[in-house]
C-alpha positions in Angstrom: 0.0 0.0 0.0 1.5 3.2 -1.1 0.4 5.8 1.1 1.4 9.8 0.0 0.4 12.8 2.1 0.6 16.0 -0.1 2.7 18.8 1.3 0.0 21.3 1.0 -2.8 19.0 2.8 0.0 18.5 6.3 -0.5 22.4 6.3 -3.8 22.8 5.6 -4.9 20.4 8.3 -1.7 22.1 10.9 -3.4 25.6 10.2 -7.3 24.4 10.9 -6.0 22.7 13.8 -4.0 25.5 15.5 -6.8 28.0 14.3 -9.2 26.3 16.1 -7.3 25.5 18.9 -6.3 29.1 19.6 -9.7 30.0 18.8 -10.8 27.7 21.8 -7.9 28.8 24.3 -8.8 32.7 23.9 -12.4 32.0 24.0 -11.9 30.1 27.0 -9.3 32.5 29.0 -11.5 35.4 28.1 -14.7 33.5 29.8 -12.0 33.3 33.2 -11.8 36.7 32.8 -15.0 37.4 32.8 -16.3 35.3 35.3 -13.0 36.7 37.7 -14.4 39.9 37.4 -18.2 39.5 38.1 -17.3 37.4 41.0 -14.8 39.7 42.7 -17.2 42.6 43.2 -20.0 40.6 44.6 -17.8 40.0 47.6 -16.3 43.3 48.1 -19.0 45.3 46.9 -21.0 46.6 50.1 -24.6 46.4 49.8 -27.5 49.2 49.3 -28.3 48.7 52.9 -24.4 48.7 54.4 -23.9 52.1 52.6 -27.3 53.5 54.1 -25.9 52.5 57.6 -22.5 54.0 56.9 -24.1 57.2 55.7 -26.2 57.5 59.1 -23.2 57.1 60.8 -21.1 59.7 59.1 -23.8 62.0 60.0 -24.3 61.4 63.3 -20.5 61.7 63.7 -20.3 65.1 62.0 -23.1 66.3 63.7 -21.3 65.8 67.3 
């Protein structure tokens, strides 16, 4: 069985490949990314409620 692989195929078939596969590790880094940032306010973020408190006590604190 004689078996030839064209030149031109071997890089057609390296360039889909690493196309694709960049495409999928930028796609997927970018999502971290993402997701990092919309989780890191959430827990450092203070709430509506924590920034009315804070604000009463400023007050109060000036006021004396």
């Amino acid at each position: 069985m004689d078996f030839k692989i064209d030149i031109r195929l071997m890089i057609l078939v390296f360039t889909v490949a690493a196309t694709l596969g960049g495409f999928y590790y930028t796609t997927q880094l970018r999502l971290d990314t993402i997701e990092a940032k919309l989780e890191a306010p959430a827990h450092d973020c203070p709430t509506k409620k924590q920034v009315q408190n804070l604000s009463k006590r400023v007050k109060r604190l000036e006021s004396k």
